[in-house]
C-alpha positions in Angstrom: 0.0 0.0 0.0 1.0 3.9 -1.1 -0.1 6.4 0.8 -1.7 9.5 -0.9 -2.6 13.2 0.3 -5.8 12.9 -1.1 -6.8 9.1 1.2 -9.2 9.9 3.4 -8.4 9.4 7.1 -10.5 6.2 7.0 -9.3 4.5 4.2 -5.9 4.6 5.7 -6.7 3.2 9.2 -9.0 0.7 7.6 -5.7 -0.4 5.4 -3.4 -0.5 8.3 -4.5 0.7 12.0 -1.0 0.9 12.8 -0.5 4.1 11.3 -3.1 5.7 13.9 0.0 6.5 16.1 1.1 9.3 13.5 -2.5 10.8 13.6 -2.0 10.6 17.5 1.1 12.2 17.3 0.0 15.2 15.2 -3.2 15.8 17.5 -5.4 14.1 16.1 -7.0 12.4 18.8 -10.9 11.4 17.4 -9.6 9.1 14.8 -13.3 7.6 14.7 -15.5 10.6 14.7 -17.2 11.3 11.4 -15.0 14.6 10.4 -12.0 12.6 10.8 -13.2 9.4 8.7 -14.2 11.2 6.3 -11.6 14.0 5.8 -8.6 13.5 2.9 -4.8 13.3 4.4 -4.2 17.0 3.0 -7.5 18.4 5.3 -6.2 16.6 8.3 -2.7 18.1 8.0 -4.1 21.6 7.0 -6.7 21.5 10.3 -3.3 20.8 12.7 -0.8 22.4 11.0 1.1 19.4 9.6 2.4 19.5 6.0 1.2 17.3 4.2 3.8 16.0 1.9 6.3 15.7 4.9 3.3 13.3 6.4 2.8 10.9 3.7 6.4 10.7 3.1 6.8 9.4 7.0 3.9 7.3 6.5 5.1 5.2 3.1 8.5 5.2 5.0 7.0 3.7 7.7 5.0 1.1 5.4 7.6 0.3 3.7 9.2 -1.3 6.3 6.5 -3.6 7.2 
């Protein structure tokens, strides 16, 4: 699996729920509220301040490893 900006927040838990740790880390703490199930990568990151390319890059490094 490649992460993509454009996932939504629950496509990418529902892929791997071990990635919920860097949502976690970036303060995103409702990870199964509506909003955040339903919002892209790129919304998530823009809501807390995160860039977004620096986040999918961690996360596909991360998977990659796996």
């Amino acid at each position: 699996m490649t992460v993509n900006k454009d996932m939504t927040i629950g496509e990418i838990l529902d892929a791997d729920m071990d990635i919920a740790p860097f949502f976690l880390n970036m303060g995103m703490h409702c990870l199964g509220c509506p909003s955040a199930r339903g919002e892209s990568l790129e919304q998530a990151c823009m809501v807390h301040g995160v860039d977004a390319e620096q986040m999918v890059e961690e996360i596909n490094a991360y998977l990659a490893t796996k």
